[in-house]
N, C-alpha and C positions, 0 to 999 in steps of 0.2 A: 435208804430213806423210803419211805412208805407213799402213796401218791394220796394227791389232796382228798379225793372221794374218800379213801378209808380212814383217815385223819378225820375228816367231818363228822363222818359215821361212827365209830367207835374210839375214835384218839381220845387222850385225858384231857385235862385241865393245861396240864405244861404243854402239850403239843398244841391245842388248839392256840392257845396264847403266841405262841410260837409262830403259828402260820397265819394269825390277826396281823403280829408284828410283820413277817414277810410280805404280806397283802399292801399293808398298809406303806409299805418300804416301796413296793411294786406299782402301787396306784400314786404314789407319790413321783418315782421314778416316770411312770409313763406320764405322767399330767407336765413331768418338766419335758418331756419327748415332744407332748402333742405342745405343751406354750412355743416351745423352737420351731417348731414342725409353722406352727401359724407363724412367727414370725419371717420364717424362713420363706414362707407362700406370699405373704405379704410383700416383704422384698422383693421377690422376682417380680408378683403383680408388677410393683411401681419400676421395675428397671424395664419390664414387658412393655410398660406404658409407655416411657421415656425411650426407649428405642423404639417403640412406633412412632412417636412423635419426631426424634429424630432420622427416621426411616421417608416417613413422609416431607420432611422438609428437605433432604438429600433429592427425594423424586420431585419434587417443586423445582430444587435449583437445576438439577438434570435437564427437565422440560424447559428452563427457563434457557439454558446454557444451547441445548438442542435447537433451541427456536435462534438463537443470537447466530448460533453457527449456520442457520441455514440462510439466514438471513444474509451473511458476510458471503458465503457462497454464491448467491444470488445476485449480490454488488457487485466480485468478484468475475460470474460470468457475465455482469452486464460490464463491465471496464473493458477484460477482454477482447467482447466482441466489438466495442467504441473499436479497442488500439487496430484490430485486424482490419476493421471499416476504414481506420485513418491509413494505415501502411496498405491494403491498398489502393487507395485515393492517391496516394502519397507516389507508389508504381505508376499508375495510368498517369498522373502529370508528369514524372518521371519521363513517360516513354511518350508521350504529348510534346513535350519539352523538346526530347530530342529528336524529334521528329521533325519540329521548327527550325531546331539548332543545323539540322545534314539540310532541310530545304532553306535556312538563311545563308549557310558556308555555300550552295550550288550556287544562289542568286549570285552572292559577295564576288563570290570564281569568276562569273560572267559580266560582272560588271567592274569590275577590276581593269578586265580582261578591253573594255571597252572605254575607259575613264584613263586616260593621261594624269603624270605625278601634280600638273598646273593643274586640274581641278579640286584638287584640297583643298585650295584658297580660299574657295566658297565656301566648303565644309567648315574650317577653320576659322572664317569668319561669321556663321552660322551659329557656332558652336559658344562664342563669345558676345555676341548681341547684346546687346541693350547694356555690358559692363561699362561703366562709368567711376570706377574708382578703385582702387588697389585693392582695398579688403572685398568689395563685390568679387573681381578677380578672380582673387585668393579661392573667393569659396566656389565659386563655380569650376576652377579647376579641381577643387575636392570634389566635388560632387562628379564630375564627368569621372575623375580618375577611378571614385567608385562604381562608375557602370562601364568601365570600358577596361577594368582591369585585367589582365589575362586569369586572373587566378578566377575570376569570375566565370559562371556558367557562358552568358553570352560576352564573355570577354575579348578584347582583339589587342592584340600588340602593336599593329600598324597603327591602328585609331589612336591608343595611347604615346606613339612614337609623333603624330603630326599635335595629338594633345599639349604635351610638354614642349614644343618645338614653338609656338601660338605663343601658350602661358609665357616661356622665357623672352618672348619677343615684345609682348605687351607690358611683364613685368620692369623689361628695361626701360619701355618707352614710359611708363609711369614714374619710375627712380628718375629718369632723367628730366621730368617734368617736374616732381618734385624740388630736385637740386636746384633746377635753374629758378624757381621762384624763392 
């Protein structure tokens, strides 16, 4: 086939006709090329838009999310350093503590060492003062038996052996006061 310049130039009537019709096939053809072509541009525009918009709203909640976590970090090491401040506060009474507990047990040694089993009596009746009725008693022997448990830090066994030994003697003497009225 012959190229369009010489077709122009000297082609006849059917050739030219022929390459109007081609043209017009061509400029037909590309006009549907370039409508897709914009529509095609167009769509991306608005998908380009919409992923910036949701690009920008991803880096919003990032910053937002960034800022909450530094935030919980920051409570975080302030809790921490509370808990480190209480455990050791918590050591130094600890070793406070038993510092009193080895200079209470030396004293207790030496006055043991110096106190006959007859002076309990006083202790024992010290310990009971101002009771005046069974249930008074009752709870004052709760209460002592709670500070002088052994299971306790300053706990003693003996104090708790002359405790019970009191309690049962007063409890009798109350049941038996009881009875007889």
């Amino acid at each position: 086939m012959r190229n369009v310049d010489e077709i122009l130039k000297d082609g006849n009537e059917k050739e030219l006709r022929e390459m109007k019709a081609w043209l017009f096939r061509e400029e037909f053809r590309l006009s549907m090329i370039r409508e897709e072509l914009d529509e095609l541009r167009k769509k991306l525009e608005h998908e380009k838009k919409f992923h910036e918009t949701e690009m920008r709203s991803l880096q919003h909640k990032l910053k937002v999310e960034k800022g909450r976590i530094e935030q919980e970090n920051r409570l975080l090491d302030q809790k921490m350093r509370i808990l480190q401040k209480g455990f050791e506060d918590l050591d130094e009474d600890r070793r406070v503590l038993q510092r009193e507990k080895d200079k209470f047990n030396s004293q207790r040694g030496s006055y043991h060492e110096k106190q006959s089993f007859s002076h309990h009596s006083g202790v024992e009746e010290m310990l009971f003062s101002g009771v005046n009725s069974y249930l008074t008693l009752k709870k004052r022997y709760k209460d002592l038996m709670k500070m002088f448990h052994p299971d306790n830090v300053t706990g003693d066994h003996e104090m708790v052996q002359i405790i019970t030994r009191e309690y049962e003697e007063l409890k009798k003497a109350y049941e038996m006061g009881s009875r007889a009225r």
